[in-house]
Wavefront OBJ file of the C-alpha trace (Angstrom):
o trace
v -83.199 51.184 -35.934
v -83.378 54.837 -35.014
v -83.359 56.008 -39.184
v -86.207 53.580 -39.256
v -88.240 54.770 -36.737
v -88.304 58.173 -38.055
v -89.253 57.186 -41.488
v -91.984 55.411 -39.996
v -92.878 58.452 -38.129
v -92.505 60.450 -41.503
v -94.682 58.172 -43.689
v -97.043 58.127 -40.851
v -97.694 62.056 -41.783
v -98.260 61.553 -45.338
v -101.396 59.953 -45.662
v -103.154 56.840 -45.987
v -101.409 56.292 -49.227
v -101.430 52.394 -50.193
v -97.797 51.670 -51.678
v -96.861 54.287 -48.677
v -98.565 51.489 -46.211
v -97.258 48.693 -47.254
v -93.378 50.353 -47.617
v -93.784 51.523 -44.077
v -95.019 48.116 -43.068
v -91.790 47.072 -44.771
v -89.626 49.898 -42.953
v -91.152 49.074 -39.878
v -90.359 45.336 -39.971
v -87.037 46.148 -40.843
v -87.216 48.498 -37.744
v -88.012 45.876 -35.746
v -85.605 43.304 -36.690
v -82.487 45.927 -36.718
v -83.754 46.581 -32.783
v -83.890 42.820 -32.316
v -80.338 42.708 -33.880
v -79.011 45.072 -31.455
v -80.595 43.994 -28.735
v -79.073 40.628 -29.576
v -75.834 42.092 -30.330
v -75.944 43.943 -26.989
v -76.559 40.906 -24.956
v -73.676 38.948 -27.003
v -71.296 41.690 -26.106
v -72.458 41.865 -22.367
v -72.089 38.081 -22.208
v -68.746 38.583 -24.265
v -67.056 41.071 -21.326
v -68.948 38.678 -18.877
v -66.710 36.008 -19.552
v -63.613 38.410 -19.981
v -63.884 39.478 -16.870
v -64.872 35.963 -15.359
v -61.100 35.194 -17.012
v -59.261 37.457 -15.786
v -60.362 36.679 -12.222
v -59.096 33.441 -12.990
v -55.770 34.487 -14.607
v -53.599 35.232 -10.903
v -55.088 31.384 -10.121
v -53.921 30.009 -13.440
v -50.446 31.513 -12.909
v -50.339 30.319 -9.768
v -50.846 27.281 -10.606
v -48.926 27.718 -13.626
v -46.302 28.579 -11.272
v -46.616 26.088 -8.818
v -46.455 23.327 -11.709
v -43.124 24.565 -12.935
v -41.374 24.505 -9.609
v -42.737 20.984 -9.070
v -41.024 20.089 -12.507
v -37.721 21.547 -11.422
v -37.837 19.652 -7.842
v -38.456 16.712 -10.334
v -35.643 17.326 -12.488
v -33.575 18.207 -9.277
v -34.554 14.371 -7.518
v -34.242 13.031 -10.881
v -30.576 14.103 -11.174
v -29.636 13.157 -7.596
v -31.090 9.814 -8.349
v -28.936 9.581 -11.338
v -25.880 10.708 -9.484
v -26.418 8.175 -6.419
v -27.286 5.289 -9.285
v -23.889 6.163 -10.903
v -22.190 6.422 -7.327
v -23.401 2.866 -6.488
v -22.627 1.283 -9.844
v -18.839 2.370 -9.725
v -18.837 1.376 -6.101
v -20.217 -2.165 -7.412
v -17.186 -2.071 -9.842
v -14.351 -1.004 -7.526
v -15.566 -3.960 -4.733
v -15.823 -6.322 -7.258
v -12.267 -5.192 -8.516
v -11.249 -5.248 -5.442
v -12.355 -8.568 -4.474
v -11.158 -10.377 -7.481
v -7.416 -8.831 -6.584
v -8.268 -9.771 -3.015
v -8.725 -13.383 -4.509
v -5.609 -12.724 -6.706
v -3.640 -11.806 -3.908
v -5.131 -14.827 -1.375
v -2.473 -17.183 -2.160
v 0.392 -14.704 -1.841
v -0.797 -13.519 1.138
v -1.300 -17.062 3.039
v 2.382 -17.819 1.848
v 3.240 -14.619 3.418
v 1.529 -15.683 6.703
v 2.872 -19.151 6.766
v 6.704 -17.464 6.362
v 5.805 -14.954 8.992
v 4.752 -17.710 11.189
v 7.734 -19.820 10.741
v 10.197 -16.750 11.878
v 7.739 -16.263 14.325
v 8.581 -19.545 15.423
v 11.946 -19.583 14.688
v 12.121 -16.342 16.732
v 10.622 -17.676 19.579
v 12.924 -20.673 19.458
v 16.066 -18.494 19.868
v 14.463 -16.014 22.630
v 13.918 -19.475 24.436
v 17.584 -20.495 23.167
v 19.241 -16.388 24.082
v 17.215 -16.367 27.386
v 18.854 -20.505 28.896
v 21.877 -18.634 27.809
v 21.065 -15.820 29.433
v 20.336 -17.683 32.724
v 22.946 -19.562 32.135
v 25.626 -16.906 32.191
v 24.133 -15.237 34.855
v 24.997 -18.030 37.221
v 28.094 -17.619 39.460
v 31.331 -18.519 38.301
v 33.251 -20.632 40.265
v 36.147 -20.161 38.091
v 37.633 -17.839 34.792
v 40.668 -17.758 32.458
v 41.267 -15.969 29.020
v 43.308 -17.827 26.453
v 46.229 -17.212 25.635
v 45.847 -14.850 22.412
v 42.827 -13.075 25.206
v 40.304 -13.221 22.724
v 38.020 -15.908 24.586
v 37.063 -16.255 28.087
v 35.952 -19.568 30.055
v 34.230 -19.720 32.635
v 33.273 -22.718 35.014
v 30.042 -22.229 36.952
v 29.137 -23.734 40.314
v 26.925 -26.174 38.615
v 29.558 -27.490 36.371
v 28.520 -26.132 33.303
v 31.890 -25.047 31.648
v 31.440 -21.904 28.866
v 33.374 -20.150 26.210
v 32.458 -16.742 25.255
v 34.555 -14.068 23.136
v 36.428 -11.414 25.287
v 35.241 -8.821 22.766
v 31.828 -9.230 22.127
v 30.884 -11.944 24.817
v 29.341 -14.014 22.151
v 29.019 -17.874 23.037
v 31.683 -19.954 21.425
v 30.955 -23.473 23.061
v 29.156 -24.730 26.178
v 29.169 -28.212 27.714
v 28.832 -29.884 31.132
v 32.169 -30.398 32.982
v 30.558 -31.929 35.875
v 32.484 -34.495 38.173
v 31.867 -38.360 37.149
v 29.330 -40.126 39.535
v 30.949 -40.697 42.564
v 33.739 -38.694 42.261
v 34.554 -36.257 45.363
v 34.382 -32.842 45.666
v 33.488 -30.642 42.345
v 36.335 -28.843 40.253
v 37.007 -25.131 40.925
v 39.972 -24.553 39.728
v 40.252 -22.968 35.342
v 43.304 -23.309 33.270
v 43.201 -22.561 29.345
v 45.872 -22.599 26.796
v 45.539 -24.624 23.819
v 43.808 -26.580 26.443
v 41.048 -26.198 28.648
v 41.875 -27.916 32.228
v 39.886 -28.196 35.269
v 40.640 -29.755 38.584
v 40.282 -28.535 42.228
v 38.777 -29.919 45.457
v 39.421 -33.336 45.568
v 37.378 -33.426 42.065
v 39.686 -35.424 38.762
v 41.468 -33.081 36.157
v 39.684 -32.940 32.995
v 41.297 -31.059 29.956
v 39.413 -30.364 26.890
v 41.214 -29.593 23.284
v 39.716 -26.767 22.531
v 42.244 -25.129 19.173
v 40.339 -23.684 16.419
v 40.528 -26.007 13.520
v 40.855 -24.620 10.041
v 40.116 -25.749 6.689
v 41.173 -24.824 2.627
v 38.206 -23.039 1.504
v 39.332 -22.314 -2.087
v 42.685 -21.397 -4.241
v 43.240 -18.737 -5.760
v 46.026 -19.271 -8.279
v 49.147 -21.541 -7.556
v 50.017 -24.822 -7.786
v 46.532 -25.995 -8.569
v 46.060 -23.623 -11.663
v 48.592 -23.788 -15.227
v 50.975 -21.364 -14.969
v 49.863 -17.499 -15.776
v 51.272 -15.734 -18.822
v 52.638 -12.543 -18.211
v 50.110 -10.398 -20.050
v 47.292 -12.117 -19.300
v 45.176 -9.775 -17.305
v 42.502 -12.053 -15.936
v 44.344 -15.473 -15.207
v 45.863 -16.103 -11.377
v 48.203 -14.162 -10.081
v 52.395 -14.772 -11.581
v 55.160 -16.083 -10.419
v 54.911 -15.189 -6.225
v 52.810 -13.355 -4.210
v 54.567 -11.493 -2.167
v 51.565 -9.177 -0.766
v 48.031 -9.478 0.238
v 45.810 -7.185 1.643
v 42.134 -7.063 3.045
v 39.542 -4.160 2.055
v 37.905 -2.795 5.471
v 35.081 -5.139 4.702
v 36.365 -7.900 3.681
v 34.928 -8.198 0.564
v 37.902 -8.219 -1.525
v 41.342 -9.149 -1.459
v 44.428 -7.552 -2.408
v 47.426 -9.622 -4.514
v 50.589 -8.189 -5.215
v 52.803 -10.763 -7.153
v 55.107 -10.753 -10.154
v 58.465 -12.644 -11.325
v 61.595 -11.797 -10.179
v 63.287 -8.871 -12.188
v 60.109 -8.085 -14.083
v 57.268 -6.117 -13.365
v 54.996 -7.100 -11.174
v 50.845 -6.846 -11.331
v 47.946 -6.129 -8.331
v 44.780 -7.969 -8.850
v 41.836 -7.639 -6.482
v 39.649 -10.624 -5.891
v 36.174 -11.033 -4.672
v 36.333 -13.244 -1.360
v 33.101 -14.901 -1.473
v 33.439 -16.526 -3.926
v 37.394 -16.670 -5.550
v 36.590 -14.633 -8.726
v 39.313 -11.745 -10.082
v 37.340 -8.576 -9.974
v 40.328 -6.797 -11.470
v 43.522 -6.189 -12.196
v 45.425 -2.774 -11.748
v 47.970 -1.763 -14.232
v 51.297 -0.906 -12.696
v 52.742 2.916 -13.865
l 1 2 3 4 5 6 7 8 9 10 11 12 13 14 15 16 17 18 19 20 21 22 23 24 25 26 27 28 29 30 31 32 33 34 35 36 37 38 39 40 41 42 43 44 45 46 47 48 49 50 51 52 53 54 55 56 57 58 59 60 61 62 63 64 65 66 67 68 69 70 71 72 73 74 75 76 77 78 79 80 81 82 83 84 85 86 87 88 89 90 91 92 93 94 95 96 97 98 99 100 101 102 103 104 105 106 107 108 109 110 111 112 113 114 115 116 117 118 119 120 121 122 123 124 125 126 127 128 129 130 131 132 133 134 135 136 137 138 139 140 141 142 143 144 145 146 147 148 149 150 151 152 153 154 155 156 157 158 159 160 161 162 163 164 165 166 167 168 169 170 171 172 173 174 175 176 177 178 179 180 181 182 183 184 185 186 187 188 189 190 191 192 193 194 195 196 197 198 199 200 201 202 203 204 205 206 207 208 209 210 211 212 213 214 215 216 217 218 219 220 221 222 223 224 225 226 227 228 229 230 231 232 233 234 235 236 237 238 239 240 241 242 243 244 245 246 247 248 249 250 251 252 253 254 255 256 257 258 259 260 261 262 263 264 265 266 267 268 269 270 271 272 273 274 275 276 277 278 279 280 281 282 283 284 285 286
């Protein structure tokens, strides 16, 4: 616009020259619009670093919330995964209750049979407390009278009531108990004891009264003999040959000792199993 206006200014000096005119009228329009042009340009370019500088005052606000924004997205993510956590928590809880319940049902019948068995010994217990304590009382009346037997391994007793008891000397455990009272209308009540292989009371004008009280025993089982065919000499598991001329208890009683043979031969050591008769072996002799 400037080059223009000074070859305006220099065709101005030349003269009224025609072609001259109408160029300059040409230059000068062209002036004109190149002045228009950069006036135009310099408004664009002040509107241009207008808005620039509009931006950047917004640019700290736009981070911010920029900012802002993301840590709201990471609280999100955060609750999101706690959620997922406590939603995973409750479902296995769901599963291990509703395991457990079904084994709880499982288990219901085993458990009322316990019950029922633990309230039968509970009865049953209570039964023989009642049954220890009469006992109990009962022994701890006064004894009128006492005697061992003769082997001393039981004691009687005869209380003032007339209730007549046999315990063991040893452990004091109750053999037998039964009333020894006087008959109806009979004088006086028995205080004098007497025991051998039979119990006798009598005393104070009361009758004597004896009692057979010998242990009776019965056969529980043979264990070779005249009830089995006669053993062969080498056979290791049949009853014992010819006589036995030893037996022998283990300290608990479990098993029992033979020692038999036939006369001038060898003889042969078996040990059986008392409960229940069987040979549980046989020991070779050197």
């Amino acid at each position: 616009a400037e080059t223009a206006a000074a070859s305006l200014a220099a065709f101005t000096k030349v003269g009224a020259d025609p072609a001259a005119a109408e160029a300059l009228k040409i230059v000068k329009a062209s002036a004109d619009a190149a002045t228009a042009a950069k006036a135009a340009a310099d408004a664009a370019v002040a509107q241009a670093m207008a808005q620039i500088e509009r931006a950047k005052a917004k640019v700290p606000e736009v981070e911010k919330k920029a900012t802002e924004a993301t840590t709201a997205l990471t609280k999100a993510q955060e609750e999101r995964t706690r959620a997922d956590t406590a939603l995973t928590s409750a479902k296995r809880a769901v599963e291990f209750a509703d395991g457990r319940d079904k084994k709880s049902q499982e288990e219901l019948p085993k458990r009322k049979a316990e019950l029922e068995a633990l309230e039968k010994a509970l009865v049953g217990a209570t039964e023989a407390r009642g049954a220890l304590e009469k006992e109990t009382n009962e022994s701890a009346r006064p004894a009128t009278a006492v005697a061992f037997s003769r082997d001393g391994r039981w004691l009687a007793g005869l209380g003032a009531d007339g209730r007549l008891s046999i315990v063991g000397a040893a452990d004091g455990g109750i053999r037998d108990a039964f009333d020894a009272a006087r008959p109806a209308g009979a004088p006086g009540a028995p205080g004098m004891l007497a025991f051998g292989n039979r119990l006798v009371i009598a005393g104070a004008g009361a009758p004597a009264a004896a009692w057979d009280v010998t242990e009776s025993w019965s056969l529980e089982r043979t264990i070779g003999g005249e009830s089995t065919p006669p053993a062969l000499d080498d056979d290791a598991g049949g009853p014992p040959i010819g006589t036995v001329t030893a037996l022998a208890f283990s300290p608990d009683g479990k098993v029992l000792a033979s020692g038999s043979g036939r006369a001038s031969r060898s003889g042969e050591i078996k040990l059986w199993n008392v409960e229940n008769g069987m040979l549980a072996r046989s020991l070779p002799l050197p």
